[in-house]
matplotlib code that plots the C-alpha trace (Angstrom):
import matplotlib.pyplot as plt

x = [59.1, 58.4, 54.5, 54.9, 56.4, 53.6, 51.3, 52.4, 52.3, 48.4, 48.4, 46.0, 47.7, 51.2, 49.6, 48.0, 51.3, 53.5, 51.2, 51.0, 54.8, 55.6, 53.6, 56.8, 55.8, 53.3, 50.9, 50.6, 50.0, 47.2, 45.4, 46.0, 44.3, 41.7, 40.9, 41.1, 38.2, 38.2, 38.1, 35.9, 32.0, 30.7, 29.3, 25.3, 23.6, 22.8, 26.8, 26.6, 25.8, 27.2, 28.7, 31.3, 31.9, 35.4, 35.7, 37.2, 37.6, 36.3, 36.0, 33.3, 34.8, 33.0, 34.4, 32.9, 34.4, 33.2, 34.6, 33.5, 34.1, 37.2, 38.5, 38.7, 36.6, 36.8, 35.1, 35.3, 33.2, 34.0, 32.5, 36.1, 37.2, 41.4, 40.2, 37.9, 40.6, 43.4, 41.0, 39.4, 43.2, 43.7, 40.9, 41.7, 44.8, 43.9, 40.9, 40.7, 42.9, 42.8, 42.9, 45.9, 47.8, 46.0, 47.4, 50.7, 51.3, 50.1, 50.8, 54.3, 53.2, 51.1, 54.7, 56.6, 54.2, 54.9, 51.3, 51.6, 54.4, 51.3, 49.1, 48.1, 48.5, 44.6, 44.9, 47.7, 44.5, 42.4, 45.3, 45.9, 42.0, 42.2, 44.6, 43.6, 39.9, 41.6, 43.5, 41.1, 38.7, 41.1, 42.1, 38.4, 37.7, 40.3, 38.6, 35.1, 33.2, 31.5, 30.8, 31.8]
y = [-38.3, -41.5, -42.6, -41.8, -38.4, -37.7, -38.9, -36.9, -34.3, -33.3, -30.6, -32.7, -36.2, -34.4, -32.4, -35.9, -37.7, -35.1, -34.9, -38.6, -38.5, -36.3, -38.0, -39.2, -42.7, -45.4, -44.1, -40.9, -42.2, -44.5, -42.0, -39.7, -42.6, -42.6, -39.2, -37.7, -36.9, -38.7, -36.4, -38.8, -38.5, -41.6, -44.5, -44.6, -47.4, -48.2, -49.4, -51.7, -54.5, -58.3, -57.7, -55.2, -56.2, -57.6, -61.4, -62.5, -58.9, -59.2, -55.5, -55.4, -53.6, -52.8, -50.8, -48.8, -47.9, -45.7, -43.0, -40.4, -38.0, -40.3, -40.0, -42.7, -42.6, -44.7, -45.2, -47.0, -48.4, -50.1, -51.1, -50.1, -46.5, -48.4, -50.0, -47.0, -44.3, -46.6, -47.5, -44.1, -43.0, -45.2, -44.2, -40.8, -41.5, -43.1, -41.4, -38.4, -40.2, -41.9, -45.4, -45.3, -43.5, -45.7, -48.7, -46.8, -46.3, -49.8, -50.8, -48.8, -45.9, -47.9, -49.8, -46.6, -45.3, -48.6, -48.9, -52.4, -51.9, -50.1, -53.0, -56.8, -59.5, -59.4, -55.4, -56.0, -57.7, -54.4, -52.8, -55.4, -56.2, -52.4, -51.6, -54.9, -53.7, -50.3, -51.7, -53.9, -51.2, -49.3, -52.6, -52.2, -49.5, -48.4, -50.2, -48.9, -46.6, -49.0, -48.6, -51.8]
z = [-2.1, -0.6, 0.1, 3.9, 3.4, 0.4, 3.3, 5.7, 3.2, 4.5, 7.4, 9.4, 8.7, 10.0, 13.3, 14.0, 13.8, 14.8, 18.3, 18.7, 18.6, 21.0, 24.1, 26.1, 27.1, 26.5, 29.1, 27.4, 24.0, 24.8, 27.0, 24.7, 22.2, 24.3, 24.8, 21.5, 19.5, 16.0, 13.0, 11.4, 12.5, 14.9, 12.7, 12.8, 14.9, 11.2, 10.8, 13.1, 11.4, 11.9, 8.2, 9.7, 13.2, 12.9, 13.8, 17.3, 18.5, 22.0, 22.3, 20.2, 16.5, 13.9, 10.6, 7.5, 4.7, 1.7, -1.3, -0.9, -4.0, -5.1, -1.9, 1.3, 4.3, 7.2, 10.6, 13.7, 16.8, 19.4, 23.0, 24.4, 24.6, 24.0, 21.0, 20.0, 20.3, 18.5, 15.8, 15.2, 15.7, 12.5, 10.3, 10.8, 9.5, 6.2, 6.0, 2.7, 0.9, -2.9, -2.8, -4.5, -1.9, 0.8, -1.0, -1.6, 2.3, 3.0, 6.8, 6.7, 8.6, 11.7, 12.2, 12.0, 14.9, 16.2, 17.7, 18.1, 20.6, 22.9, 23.2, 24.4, 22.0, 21.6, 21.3, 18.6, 16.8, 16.1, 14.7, 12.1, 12.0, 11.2, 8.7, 6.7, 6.9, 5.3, 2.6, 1.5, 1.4, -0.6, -2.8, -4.0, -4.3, -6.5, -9.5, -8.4, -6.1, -2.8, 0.6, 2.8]

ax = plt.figure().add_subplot(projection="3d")
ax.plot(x, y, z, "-o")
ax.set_aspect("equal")
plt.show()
């Protein structure tokens, strides 16, 4: 069993993917982005800090990271409901994981969703902001217990 499959493995990982992948067109996948509610509670005004807004996002990004009983858990906020929905949309999906099968995955399943194909070139941005947020995160962590 490959990462992705052991990945997909998780009932809520699977329904997530499995839903996004049915939406016929690009439309329908970003409103559905948009619409969505993440699984992951909203980060606190606390978050919000200058430390995890991500650099040259001009949505306005910012990202946590923590373990959480040995597993993964990751958040998302953003001043645009696109960038929101597509972030949270991430997290979720690499969110209650080990480190170890966050880093096993790696960036294979966002190009198999092929979110990228979705978006603007600055859009394109907080994905990869994103997922390189997440496996850092998860490069980290996997030594040691922190919350970025």
């Amino acid at each position: 069993m490959n990462g992705i499959e052991r990945f997909l493995a998780k009932g809520d990982h699977r329904s997530l993917v499995e839903e996004y992948r049915e939406l016929d067109n690009s439309e329908d996948k970003l409103a559905w982005l948009m619409e969505r509610p993440s699984i992951q509670p909203e980060l606190t005004p606390d978050l919000l800090t200058p430390e995890r807004k991500v650099p040259g996002c001009l949505s306005g990004l910012w990202l946590h990271g923590s373990l959480v009983g040995g597993r993964c858990v990751f958040g998302a906020k953003s001043e645009s409901d696109m960038v929101q929905g597509i972030a949270s949309f991430i997290c979720d999906l690499y969110s209650d994981r080990t480190p170890e099968e966050v880093l096993q995955i790696g960036d294979t399943l966002v190009h198999i969703l092929a979110l990228e194909r979705l978006l603007s070139t600055t859009r394109k941005r907080a994905v990869s902001s994103t997922v390189s947020f997440i496996l850092h995160t998860a490069r980290e962590a996997s030594g040691h217990q922190i919350a970025v």
